[in-house]
ROTIZA-547379 format. One line per 3 residues: number of its first residue (from 0); their letters; for each residue x, y, z of N, C-alpha, C. Coordinates in Angstrom, 3 decimals, decimal comma, always signed. Layout:
BEGIN
NUM> a> X Y Z X Y Z X Y Z; ...
// end
This chain:
BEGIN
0> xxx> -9,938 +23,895 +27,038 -10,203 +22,826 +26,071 -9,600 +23,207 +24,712; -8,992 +21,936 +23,768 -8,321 +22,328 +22,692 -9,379 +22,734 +21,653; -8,750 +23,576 +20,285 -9,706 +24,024 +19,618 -9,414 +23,027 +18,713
3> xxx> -10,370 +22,491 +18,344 -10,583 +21,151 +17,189 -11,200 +21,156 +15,998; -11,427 +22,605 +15,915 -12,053 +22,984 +14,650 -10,926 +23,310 +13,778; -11,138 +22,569 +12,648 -11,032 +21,742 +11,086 -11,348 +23,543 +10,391
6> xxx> -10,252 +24,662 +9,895 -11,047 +25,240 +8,541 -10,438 +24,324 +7,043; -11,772 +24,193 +6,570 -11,011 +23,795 +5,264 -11,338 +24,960 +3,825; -9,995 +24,384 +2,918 -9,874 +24,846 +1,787 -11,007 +24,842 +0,960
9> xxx> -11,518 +25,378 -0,098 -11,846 +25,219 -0,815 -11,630 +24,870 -2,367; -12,337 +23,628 -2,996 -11,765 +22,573 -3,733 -10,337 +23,388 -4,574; -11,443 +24,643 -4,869 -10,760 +25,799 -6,022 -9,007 +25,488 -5,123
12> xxx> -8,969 +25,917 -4,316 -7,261 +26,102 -3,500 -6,857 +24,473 -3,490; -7,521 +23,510 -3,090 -6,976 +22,241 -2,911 -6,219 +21,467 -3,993; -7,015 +21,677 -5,107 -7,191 +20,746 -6,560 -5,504 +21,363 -7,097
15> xxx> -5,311 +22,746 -7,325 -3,678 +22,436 -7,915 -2,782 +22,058 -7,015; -3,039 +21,454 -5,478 -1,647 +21,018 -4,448 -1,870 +19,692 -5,005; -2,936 +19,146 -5,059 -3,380 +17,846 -5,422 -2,764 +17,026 -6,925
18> xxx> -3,152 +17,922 -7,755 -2,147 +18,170 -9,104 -0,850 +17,556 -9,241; -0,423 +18,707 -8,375 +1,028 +18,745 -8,384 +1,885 +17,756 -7,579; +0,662 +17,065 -6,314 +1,479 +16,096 -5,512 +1,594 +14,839 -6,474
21> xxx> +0,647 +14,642 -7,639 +0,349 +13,111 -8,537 +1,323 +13,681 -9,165; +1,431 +14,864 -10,300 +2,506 +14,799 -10,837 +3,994 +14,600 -10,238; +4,220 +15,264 -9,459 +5,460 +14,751 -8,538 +5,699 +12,699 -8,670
24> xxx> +5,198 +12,572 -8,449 +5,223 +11,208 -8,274 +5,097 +10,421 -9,447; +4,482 +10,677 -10,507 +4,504 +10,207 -11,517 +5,949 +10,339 -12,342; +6,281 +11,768 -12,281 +7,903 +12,061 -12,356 +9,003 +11,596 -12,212
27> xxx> +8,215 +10,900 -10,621 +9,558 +10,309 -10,095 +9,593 +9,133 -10,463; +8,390 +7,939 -10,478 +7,698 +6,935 -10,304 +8,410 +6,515 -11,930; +8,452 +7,434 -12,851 +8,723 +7,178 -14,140 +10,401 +6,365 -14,067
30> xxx> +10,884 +6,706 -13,398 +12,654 +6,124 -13,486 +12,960 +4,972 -12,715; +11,539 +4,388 -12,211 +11,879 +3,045 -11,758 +10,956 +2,031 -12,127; +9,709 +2,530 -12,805 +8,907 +1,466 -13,413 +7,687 +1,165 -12,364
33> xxx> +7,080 -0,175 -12,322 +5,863 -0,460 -11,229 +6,865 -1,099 -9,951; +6,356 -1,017 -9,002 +6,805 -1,597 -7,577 +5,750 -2,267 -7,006; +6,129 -2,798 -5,826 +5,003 -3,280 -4,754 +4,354 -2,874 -3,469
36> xxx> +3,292 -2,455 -3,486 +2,978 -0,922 -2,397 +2,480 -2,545 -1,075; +3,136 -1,791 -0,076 +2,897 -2,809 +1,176 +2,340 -1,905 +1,919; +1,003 -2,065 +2,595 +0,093 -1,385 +3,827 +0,146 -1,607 +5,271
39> xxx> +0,100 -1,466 +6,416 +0,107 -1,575 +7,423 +0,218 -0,439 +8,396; -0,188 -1,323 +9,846 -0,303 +0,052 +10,751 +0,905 +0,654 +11,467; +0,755 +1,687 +11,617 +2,253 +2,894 +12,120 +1,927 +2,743 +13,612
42> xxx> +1,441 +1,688 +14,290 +1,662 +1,265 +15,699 +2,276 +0,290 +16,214; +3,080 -0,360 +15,400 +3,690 -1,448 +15,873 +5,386 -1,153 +15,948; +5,484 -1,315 +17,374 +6,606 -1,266 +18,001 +7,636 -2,425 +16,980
45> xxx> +9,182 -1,764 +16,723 +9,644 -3,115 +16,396 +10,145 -4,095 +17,278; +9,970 -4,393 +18,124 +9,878 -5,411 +18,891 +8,405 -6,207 +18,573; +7,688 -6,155 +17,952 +6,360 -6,885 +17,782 +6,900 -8,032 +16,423
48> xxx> +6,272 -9,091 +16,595 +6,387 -10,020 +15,485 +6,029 -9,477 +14,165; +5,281 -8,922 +14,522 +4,621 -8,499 +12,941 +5,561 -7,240 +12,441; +6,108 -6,720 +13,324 +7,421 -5,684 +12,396 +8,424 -6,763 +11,735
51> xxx> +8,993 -7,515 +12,395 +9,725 -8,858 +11,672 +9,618 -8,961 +10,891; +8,052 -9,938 +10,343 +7,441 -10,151 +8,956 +7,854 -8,912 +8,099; +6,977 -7,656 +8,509 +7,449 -6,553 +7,683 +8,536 -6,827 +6,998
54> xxx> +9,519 -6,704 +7,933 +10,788 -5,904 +7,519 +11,486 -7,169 +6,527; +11,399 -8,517 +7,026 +11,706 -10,041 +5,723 +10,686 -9,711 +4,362; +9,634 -8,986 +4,802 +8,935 -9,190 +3,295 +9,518 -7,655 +2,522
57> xxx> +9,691 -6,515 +2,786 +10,800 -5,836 +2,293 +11,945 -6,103 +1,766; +12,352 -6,895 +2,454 +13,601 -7,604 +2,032 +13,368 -8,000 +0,810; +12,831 -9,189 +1,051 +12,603 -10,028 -0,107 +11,815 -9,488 -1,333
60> xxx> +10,898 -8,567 -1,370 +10,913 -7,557 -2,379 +11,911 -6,681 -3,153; +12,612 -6,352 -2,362 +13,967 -5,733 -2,848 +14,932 -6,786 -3,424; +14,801 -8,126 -3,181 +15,622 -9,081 -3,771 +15,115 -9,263 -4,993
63> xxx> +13,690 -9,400 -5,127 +13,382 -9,355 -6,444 +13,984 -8,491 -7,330; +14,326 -7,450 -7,372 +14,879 -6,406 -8,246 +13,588 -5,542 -8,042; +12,272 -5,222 -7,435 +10,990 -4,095 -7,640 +11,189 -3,498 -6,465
66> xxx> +10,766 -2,166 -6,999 +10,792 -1,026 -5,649 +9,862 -1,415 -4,639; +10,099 -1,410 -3,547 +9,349 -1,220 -2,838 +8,088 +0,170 -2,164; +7,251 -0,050 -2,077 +6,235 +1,035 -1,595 +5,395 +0,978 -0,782
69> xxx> +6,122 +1,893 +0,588 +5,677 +2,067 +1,864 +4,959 +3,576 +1,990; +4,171 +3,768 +3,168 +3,286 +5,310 +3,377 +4,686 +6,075 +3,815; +5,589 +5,544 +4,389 +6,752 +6,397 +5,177 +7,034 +6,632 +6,478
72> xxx> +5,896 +6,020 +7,225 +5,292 +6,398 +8,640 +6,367 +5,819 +9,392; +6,029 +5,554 +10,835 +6,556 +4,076 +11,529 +5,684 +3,087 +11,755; +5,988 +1,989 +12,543 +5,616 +0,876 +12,685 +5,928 +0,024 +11,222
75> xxx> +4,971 -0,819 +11,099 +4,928 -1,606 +9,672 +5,015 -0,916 +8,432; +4,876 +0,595 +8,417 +5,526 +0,894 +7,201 +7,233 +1,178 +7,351; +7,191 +1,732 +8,369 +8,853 +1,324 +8,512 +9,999 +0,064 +8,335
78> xxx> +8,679 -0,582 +8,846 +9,681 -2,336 +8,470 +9,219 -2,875 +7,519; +8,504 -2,800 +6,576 +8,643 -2,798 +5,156 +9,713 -2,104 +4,676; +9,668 -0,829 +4,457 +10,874 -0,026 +4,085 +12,195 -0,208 +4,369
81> xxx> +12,381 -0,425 +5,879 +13,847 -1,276 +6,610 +14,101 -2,096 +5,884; +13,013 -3,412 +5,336 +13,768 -4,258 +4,867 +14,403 -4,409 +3,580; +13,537 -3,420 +2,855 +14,212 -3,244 +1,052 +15,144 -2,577 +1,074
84> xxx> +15,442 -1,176 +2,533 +16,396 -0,658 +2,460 +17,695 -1,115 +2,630; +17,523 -2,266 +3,716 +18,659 -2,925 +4,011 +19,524 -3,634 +3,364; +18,486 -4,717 +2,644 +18,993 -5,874 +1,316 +19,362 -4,674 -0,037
87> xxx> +19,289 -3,568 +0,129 +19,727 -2,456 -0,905 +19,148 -2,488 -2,369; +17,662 -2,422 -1,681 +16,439 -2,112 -2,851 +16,201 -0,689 -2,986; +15,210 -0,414 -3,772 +14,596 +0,466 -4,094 +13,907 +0,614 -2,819
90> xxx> +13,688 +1,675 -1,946 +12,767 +1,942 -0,851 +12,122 +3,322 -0,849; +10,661 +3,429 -1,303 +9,551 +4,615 -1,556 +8,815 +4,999 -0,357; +8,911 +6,006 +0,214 +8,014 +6,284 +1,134 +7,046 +7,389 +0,372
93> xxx> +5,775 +6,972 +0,593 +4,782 +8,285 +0,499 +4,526 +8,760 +1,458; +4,798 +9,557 +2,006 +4,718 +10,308 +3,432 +3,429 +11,357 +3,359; +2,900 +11,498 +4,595 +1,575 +11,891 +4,486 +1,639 +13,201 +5,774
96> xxx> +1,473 +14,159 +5,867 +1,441 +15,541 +6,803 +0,612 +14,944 +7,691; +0,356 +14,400 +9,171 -0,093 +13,969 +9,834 +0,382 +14,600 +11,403; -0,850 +15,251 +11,903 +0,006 +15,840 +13,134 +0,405 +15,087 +14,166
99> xxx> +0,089 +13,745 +14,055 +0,745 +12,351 +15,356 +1,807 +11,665 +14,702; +1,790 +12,350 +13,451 +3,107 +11,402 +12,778 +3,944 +12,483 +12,002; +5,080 +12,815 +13,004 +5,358 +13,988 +12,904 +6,897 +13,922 +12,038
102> xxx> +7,339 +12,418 +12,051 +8,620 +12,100 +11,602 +8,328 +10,907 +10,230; +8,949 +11,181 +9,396 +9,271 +10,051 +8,251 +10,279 +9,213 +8,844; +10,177 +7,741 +8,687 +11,305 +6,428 +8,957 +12,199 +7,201 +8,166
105> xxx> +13,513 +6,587 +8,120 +14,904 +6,898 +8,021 +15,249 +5,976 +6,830; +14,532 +4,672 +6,542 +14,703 +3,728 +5,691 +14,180 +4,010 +4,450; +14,626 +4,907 +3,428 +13,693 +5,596 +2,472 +15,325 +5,638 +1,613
108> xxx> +15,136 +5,093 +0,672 +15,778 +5,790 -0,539 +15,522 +7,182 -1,316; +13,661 +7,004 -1,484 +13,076 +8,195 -1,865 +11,976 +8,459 -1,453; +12,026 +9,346 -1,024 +10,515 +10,474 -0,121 +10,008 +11,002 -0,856
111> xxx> +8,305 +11,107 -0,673 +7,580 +12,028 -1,311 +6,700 +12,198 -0,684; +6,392 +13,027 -0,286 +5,329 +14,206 +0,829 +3,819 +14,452 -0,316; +3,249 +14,519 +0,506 +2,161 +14,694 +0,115 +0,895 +15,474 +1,633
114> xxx> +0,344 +16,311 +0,971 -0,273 +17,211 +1,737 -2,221 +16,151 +2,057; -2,089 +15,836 +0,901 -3,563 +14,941 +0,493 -3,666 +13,420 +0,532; -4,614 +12,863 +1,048 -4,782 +11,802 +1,591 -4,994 +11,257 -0,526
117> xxx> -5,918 +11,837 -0,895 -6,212 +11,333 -2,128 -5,302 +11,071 -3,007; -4,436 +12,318 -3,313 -3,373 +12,221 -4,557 -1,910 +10,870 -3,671; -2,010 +10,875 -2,425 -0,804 +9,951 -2,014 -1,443 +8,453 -2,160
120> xxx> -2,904 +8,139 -2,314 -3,561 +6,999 -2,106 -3,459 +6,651 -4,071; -3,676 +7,713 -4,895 -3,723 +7,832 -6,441 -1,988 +7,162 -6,889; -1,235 +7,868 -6,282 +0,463 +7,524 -6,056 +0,879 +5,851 -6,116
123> xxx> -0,182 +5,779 -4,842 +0,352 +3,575 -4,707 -0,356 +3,076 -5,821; -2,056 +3,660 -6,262 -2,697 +2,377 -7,623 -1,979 +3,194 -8,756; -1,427 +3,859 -8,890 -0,499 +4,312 -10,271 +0,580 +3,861 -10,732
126> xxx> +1,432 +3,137 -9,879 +2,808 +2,537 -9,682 +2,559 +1,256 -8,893; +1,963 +0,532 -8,422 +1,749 -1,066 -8,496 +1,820 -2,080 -9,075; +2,252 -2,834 -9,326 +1,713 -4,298 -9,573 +1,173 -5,637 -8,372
129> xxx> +1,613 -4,788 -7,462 +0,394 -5,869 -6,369 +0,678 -4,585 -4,982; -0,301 -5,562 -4,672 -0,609 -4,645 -2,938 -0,841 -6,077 -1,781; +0,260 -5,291 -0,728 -0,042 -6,666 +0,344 +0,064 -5,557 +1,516
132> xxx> -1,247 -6,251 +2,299 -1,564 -5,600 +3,371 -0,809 -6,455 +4,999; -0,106 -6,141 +5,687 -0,026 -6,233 +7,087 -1,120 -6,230 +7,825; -0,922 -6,219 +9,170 -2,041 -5,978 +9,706 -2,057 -4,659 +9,813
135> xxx> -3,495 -3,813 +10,165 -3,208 -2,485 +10,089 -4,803 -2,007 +10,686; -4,936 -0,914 +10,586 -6,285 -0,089 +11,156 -7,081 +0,276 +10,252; -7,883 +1,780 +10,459 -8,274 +2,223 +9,308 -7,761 +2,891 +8,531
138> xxx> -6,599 +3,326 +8,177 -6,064 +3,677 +7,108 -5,242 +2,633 +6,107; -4,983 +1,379 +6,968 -4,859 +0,529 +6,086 -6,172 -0,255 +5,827; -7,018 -0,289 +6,342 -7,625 -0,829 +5,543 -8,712 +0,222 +4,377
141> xxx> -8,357 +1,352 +4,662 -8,868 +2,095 +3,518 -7,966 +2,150 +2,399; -6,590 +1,802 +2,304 -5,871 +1,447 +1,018 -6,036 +0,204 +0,501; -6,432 -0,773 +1,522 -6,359 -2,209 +1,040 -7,649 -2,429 +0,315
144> xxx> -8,830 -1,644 +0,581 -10,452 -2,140 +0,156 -10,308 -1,268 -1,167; -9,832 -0,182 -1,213 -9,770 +0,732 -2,429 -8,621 +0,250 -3,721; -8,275 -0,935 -3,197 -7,325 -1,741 -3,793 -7,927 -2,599 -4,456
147> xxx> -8,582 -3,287 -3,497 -9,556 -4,466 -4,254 -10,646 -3,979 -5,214; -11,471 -2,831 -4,992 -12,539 -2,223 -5,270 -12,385 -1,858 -6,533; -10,863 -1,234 -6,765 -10,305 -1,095 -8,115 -10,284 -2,221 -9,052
150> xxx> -9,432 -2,749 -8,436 -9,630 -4,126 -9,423 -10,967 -5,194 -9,560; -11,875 -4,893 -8,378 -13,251 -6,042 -8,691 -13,793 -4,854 -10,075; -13,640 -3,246 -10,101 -14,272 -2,692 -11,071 -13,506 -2,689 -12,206
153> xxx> -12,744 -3,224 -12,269 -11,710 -3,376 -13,848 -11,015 -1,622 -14,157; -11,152 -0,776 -12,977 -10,509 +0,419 -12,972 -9,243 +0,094 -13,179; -8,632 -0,721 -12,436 -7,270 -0,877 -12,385 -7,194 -2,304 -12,913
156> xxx> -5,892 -2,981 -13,673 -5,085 -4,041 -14,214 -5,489 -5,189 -13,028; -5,771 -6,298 -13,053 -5,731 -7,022 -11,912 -4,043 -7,550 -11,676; -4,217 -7,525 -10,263 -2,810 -7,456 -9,535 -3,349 -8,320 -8,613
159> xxx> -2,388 -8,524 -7,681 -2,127 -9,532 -6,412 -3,102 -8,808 -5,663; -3,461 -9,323 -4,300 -3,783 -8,492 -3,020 -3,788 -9,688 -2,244; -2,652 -9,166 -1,448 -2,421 -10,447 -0,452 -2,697 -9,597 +1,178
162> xxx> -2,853 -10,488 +1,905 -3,518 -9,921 +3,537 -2,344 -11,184 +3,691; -1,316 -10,414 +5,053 -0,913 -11,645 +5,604 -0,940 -11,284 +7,138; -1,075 -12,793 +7,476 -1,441 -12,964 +8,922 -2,714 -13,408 +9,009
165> xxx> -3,385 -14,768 +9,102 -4,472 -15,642 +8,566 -5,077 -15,619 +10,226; -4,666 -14,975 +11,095 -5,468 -14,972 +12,629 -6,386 -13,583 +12,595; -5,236 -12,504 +12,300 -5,461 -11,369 +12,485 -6,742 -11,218 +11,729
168> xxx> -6,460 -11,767 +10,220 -7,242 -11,426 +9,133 -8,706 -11,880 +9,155; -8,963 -13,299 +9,869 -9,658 -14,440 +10,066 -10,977 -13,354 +10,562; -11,465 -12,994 +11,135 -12,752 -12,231 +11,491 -13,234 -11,653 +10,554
171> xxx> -12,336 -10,844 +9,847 -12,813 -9,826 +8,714 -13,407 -10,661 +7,133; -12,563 -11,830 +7,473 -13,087 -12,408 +6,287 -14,271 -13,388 +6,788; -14,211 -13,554 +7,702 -15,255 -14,512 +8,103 -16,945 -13,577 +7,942
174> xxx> -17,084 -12,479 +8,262 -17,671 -11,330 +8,201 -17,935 -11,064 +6,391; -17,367 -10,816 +5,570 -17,105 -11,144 +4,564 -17,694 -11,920 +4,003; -17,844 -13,154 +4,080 -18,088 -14,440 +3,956 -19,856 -14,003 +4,096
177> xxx> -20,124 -14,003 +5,677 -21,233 -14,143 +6,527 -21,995 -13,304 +5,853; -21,366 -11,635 +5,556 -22,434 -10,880 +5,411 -22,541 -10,200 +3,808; -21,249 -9,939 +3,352 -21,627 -9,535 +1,914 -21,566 -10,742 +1,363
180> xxx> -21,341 -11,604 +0,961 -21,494 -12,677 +0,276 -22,736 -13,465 +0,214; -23,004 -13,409 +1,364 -24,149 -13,638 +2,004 -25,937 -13,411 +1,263; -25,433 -11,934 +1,342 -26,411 -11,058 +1,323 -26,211 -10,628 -0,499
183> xxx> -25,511 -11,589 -1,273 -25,035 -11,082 -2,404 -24,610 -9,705 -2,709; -23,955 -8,988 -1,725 -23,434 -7,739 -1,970 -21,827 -7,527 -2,820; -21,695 -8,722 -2,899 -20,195 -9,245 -3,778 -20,638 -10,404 -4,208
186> xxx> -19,884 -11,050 -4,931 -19,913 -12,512 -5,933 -18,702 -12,996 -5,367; -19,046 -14,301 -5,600 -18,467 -15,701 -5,062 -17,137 -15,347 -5,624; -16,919 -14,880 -6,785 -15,554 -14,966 -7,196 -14,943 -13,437 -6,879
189> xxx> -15,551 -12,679 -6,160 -14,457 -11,511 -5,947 -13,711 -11,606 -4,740; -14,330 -13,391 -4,207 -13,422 -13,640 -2,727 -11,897 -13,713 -3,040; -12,092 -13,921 -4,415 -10,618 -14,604 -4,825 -9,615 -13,670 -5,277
192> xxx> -10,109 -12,378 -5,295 -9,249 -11,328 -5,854 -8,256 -11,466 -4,465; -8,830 -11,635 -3,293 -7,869 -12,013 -2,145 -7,054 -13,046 -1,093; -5,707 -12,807 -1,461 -5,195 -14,511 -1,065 -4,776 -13,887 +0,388
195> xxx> -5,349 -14,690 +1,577 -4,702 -14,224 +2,738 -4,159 -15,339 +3,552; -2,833 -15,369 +3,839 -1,512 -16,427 +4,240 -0,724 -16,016 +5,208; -0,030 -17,130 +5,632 +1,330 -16,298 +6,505 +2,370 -16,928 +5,975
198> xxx> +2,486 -17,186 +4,787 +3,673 -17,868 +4,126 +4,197 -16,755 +3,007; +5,360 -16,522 +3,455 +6,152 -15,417 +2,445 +6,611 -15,520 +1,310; +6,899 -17,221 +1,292 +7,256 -17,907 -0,185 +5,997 -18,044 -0,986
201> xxx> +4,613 -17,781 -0,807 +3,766 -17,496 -0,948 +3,685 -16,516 -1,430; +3,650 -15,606 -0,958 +3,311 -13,809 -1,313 +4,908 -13,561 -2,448; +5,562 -13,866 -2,146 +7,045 -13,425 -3,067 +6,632 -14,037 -4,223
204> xxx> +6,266 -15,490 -4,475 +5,867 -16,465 -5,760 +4,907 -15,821 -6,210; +3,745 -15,265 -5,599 +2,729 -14,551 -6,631 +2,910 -13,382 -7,176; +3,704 -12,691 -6,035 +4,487 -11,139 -6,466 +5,386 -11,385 -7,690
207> xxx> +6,302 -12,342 -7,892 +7,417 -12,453 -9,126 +6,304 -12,542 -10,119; +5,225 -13,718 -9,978 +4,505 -14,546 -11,156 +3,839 -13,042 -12,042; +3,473 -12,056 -11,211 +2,800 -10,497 -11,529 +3,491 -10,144 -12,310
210> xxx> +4,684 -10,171 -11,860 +5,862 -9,331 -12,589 +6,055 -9,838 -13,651; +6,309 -10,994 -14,184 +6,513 -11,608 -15,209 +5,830 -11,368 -16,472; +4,161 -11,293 -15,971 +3,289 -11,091 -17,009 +3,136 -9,704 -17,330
213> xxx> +3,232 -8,617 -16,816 +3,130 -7,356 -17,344 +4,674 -6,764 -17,712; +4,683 -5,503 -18,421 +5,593 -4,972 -18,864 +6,073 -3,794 -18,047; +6,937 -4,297 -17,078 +7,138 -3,198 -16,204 +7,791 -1,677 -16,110
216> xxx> +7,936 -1,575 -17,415 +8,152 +0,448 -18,254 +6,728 +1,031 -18,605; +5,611 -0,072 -18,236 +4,849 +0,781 -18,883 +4,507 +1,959 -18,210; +4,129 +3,573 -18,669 +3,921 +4,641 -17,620 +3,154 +4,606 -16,553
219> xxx> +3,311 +5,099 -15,403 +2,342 +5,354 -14,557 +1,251 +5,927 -14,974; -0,305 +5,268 -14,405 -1,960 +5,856 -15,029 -2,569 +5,484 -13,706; -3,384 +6,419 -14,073 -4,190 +6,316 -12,904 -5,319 +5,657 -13,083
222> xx> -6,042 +5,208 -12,159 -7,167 +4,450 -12,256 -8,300 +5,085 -13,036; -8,742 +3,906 -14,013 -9,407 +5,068 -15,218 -11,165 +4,916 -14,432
// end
């Protein structure tokens, strides 16, 4: 039987890799301004519809003139990245040390590794102006809720957060709806921090409208 025991660091050893992975990125993050961090899951074959979408809404991010920002993985972060890489955008991978994800996509202008789930998750709300989620699992949806969560707490600038794919999405919000809303565990209006569609002229029109209103040199910060 495999050995599955986890030793971990202690904070003392963790905290300067951690450091140094935000600064890295802030470094870099500085010579292109805010971008648009896109989420999704690293299981989708590209032959699946939903790599498609990906890889057109990459695109069309990169047409805008804003970097794009993918985890680096495959599946839907790959075809995000494919597609800004292709139309000859800006294409960011944050790549994450993962022992099932043993390769970075190829569609990367610029790579940045990261050892820590935290400082690479600190990386996308530092350099954003919106976040749009694919469909995805639990690691996307632990970037996408820590997305919103930011902005329902005024930690972070309010930005976009778009979910696309209105089937996929349809349970979670219905749930949503049913049970925190419900149960007043959220307010009526933090439904709205989230627009979820399958229209791309949609998500691109609210993504430009973002852009417009903020000043996109301002430095990378982290969520205060």
């Amino acid at each position: 039987m495999a050995n599955n025991k986890i030793i971990r660091m202690s904070a003392e050893q963790q905290i300067p890799t951690i450091i140094s992975e935000m600064r890295t990125a802030a470094d870099v993050f500085r010579q292109f301004g805010l971008g648009v961090s896109v989420f999704g899951s690293a299981r989708i074959p590209a032959d699946h519809p939903f790599y498609e979408i990906g890889r057109d809404l990459g695109a069309r991010i990169a047409q805008l003139g804003l970097p794009l920002i993918a985890g680096g993985g495959p599946g839907l972060m790959e075809a995000a990245n494919r597609g800004a890489y292709e139309a000859g955008g800006r294409s960011i991978g944050l790549n994450i040390k993962l022992p099932f994800e043993v390769t970075d996509n190829r569609y990367q202008t610029d790579s940045l590794h990261f050892e820590y789930f935290n400082a690479r998750k600190a990386s996308f709300f530092m350099h954003s102006l919106a976040y749009v989620s694919l469909p995805g699992g639990f690691g996307t949806l632990d970037e996408i809720f820590e997305a919103i969560t930011l902005v329902q707490t005024h930690k972070q600038p309010s930005a976009p957060i778009i979910f696309i794919g209105t089937e996929f999405w349809a349970g979670l919000m219905d749930w949503i709806r049913a049970q925190l809303l419900a149960h007043k565990m959220i307010s009526a209006d933090n439904l709205s921090l989230i627009l979820v569609t399958d229209d791309l002229d949609e998500v691109i029109a609210c993504i430009e409208d973002a852009a417009a209103q903020i000043e996109l040199e301002r430095e990378p910060a982290l969520p205060e």
